[in-house]
N, C-alpha and C positions, 0 to 999 in steps of 0.2 A: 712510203711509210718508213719510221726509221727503221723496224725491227719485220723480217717479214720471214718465212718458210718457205722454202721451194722443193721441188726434186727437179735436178735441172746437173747438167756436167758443168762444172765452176769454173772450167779452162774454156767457158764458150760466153763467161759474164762479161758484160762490157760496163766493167766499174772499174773504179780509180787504183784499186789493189785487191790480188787474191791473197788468200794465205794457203801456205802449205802448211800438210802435218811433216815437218821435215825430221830427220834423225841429227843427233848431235854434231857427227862429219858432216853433216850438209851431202852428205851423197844421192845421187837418185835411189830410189827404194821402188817399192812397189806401191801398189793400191794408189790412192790421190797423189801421192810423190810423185809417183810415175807419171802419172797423167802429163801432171805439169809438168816435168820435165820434158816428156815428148813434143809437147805444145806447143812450148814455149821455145824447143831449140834444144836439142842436149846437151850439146856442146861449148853454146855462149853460156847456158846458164850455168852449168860445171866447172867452166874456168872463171865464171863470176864467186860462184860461193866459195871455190878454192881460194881464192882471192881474202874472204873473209877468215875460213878455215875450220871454224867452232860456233855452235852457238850453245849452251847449257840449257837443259830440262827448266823450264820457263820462262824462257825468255824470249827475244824474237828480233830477228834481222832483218833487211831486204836488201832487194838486187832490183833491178830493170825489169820490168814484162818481158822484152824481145817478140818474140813473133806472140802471144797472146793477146789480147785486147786489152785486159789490164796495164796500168801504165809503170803497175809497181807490184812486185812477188816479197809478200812477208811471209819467214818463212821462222816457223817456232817448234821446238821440239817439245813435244805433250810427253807425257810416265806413261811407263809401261803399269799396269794393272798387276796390282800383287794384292786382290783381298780388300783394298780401302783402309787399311791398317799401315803404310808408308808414307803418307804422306800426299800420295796424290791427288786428292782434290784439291788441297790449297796451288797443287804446281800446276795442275792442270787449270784452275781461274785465272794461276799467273798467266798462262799463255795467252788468253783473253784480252787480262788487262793487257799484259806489254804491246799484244798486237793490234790493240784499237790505240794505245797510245802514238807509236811508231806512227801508226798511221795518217794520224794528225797531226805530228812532226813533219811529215811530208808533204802535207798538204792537201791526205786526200780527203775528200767528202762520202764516198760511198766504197765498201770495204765487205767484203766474201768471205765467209769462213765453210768449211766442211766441218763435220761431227768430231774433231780433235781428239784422237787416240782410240777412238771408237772401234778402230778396225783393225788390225793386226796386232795393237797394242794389248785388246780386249776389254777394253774400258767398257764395263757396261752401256750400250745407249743410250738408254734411258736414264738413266744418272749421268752421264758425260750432255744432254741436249741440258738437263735442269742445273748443272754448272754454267755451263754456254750461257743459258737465258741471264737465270740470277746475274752472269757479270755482264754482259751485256746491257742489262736493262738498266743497273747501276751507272757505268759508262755516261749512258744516254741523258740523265737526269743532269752534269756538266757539258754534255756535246748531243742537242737536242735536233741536230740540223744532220748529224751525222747518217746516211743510210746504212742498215748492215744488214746480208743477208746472209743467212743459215743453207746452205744445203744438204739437205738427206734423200738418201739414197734411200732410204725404207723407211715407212709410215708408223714399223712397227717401233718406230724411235722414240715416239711421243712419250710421254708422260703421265698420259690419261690411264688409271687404273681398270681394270674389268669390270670393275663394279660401273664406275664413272660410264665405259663406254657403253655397257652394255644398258644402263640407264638413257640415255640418250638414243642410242639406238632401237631401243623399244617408243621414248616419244615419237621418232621420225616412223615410224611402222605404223604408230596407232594414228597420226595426225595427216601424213604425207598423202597428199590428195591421189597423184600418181600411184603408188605403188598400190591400190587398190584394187583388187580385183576384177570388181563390179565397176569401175571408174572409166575414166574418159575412155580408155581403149575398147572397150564393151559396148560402150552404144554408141562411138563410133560404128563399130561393126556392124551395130544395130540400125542404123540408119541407113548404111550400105545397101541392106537387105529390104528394107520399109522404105515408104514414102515419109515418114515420120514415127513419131514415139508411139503413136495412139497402135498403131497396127503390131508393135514389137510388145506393148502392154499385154496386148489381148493374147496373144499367139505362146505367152509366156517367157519371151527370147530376154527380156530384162524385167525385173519387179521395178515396183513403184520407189525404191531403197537407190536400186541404179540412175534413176532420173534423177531422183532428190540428190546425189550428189554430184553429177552432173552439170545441174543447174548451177547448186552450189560453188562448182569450181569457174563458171563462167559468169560468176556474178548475182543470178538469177536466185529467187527466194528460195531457199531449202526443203525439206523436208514439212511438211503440214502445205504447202502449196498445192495449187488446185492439180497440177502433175502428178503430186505427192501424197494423196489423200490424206488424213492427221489419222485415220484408223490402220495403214496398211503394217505390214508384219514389219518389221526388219531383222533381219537373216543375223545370222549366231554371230557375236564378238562382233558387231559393228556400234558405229554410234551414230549420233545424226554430224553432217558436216559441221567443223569449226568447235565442236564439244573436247571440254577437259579432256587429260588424259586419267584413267579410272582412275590414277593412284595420286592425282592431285587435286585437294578438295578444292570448291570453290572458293574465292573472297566474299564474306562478309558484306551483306547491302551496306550502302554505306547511306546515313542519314538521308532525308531526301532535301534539296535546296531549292532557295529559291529561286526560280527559272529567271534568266538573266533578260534584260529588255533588247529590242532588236538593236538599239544602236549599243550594246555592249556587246553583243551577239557579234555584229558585222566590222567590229572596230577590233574584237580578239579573231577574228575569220583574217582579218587582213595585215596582220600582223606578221612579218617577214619573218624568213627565217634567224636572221642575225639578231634582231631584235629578242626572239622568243628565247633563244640560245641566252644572250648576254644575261636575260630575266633572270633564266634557269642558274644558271653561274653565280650570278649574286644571290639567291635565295638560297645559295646552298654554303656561301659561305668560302668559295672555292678560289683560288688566282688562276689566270689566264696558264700560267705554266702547271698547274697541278694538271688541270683537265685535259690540254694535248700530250703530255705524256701518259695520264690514264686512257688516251685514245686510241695512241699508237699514229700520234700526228704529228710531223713536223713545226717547229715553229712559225716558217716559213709560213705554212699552208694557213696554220689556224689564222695568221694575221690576214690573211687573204679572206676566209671564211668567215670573220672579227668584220672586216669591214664591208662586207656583200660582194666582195669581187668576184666569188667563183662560187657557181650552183653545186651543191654538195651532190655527191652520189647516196643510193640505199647505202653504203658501207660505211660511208663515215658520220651517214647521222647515225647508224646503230652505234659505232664507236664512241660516238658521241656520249651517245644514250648509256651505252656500259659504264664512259668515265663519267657521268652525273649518276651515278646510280636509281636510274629512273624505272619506275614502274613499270607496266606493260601498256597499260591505258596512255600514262604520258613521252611511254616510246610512240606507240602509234601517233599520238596529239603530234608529236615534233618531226616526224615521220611527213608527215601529212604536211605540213608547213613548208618542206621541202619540195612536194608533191612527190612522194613516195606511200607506199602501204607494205603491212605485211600478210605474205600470203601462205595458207597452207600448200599451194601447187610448186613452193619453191622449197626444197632441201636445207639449203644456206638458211631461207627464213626461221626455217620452222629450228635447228639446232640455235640459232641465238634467242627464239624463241623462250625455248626450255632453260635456258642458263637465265635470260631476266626473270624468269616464274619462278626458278630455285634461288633468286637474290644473291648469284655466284657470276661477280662482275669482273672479275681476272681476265684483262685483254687479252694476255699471252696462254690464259688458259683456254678463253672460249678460240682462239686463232690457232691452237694446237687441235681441238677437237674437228675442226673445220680443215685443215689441212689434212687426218686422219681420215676424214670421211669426201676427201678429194673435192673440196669447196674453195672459192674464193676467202679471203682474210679482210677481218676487218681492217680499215684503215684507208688511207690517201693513197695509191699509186703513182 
């Protein structure tokens, strides 16, 4: 994907260039400086940037890899943190730009950055990751093929406000099939001990509330089910499987239509994915380039996905889904085309979930929350 998150040591990527957060001598320092210098060779790379001599507060140089995997070390000096009142976030994006430029200079295609100034300097994180993004994502909109990847070292770097997280993390509680008390883990247990549910029913070991979800997570009809009686209690602050979150009202029936005839039926059933895509794209008014940078898709890939050559994963039809700004209904529909679904048993689902329900289709935001809550990212790998 062009733009992704990690927590990963940057002197172990194996891409075209790292960046250093280097100091204006170009000397080894501490923190990521250090790293790389270690890495990479103390001594080659030392008599390389002496070589060069200086680099000024936004700008950016390179040298050789040497012994890292990278084939090339950009190395940019970020501002020290004085308040936000000097000047430093414009110097601090220069670092960005110059080192994604530099880096296309040289030919690379895929290019590392650590949190820039984030760390001894004192750059707040969270404001030094939402410069990062913002130039980055700019970058990308003229070099769409380029990869670049973020490393942070802490989650708490994100961006996502308390309010933001803590909203999210209450969906994932109320929805998240697993973390359930009564859930899969319980009558497993339940079963362990019985020949079946009928004997852990009677004996009291699970209610009728732990089957029903049960059922629910493996497919089977929910709650009101002859397992489930429609009269049985259900236990304090639960809801039945697959049910809203309390503080999300539901949508609106929507008109009733006319039921479509089997052969319109089995002609929209068989309809490909690339096909159903291409619809959506034209209906919406969109160009081919709008919608893979709203995906967080290389160009490359979408042309590949454009013409039916590669079966998309769950991640990038939701990316997909986020850059069309699609419903939840016509997430699932496209979903489904792909042969994919989404499930409350999965973490990942249920957080991009909430964000198409709140109509908050920010790739780089929902891909910040998802990395925050140690999930895979949307997008092509």
């Amino acid at each position: 994907m062009p733009l992704s998150l990690i927590r990963q040591d940057i002197t172990k990527l194996s891409v075209d260039a790292i960046v250093n957060a280097a100091n204006e001598g170009l000397r080894a320092g501490g923190g990521v400086c250090g790293a790389i210098f270690a890495a990479a060779g103390h001594d080659e790379l030392q008599r390389a940037c002496d070589e060069i001599g200086h680099v000024d507060t936004g700008d950016a140089v390179a040298t050789p890899g040497f012994a890292l995997p990278a084939r090339h070390i950009i190395h940019t000096a970020g501002p020290v943190w004085h308040g936000g009142t000097h000047g430093e976030r414009e110097l601090l994006a220069s670092c960005y730009r110059s080192s994604l430029a530099l880096a296309c200079e040289l030919g690379d295609t895929s290019i590392a950055f650590p949190l820039i100034s984030s760390g001894i300097y004192g750059y707040p994180p969270a404001e030094a990751l939402s410069v990062a993004v913002g130039e980055i994502r700019s970058f990308l909109v003229d070099y769409p093929d380029l990869e670049v990847t973020l490393c942070l070292f802490d989650r708490k770097a994100t961006t996502l406000t308390q309010g933001l997280f803590g909203a999210i993390e209450s969906y994932v509680d109320d929805v998240y099939v697993d973390s359930r008390p009564y859930g899969r883990k319980r009558v497993s247990e339940a079963y362990a001990k019985h020949d079946g549910y009928a004997d852990a029913l009677h004996d009291g070991t699970l209610s009728d509330w732990d089957v029903a979800y049960e059922d629910s997570a493996l497919g089977a009809p929910a709650f009101g089910s002859a397992m489930a009686p429609a009269g049985a209690a259900m236990p304090a602050g639960a809801a039945p499987a697959g049910a809203a979150h309390a503080s999300t009202a539901a949508p609106a029936a929507k008109p009733a239509q006319k039921p479509m005839s089997l052969d319109e039926a089995l002609a929209h059933l068989d309809a490909p994915f690339s096909q159903t895509l291409l619809a959506m794209i034209d209906e919406r008014g969109l160009t081919d380039a709008q919608v893979y940078a709203r995906a967080n898709l290389s160009r490359q890939y979408f042309s590949k996905l454009r013409s039916g050559k590669v079966n998309p994963s769950k991640r990038v039809v939701l990316a997909l889904a986020v850059a069309l700004e699609l419903p939840l209904d016509e997430t699932r529909m496209l979903l489904e085309r792909a042969g994919h679904a989404l499930t409350h048993a999965s973490k990942f689902d249920v957080i991009v979930e909430w964000f198409i329900m709140h109509g908050r289709f920010d790739i780089f935001e929902i891909n910040e929350a998802l990395f925050t809550f140690d999930q895979q990212l949307l997008g092509a790998s």
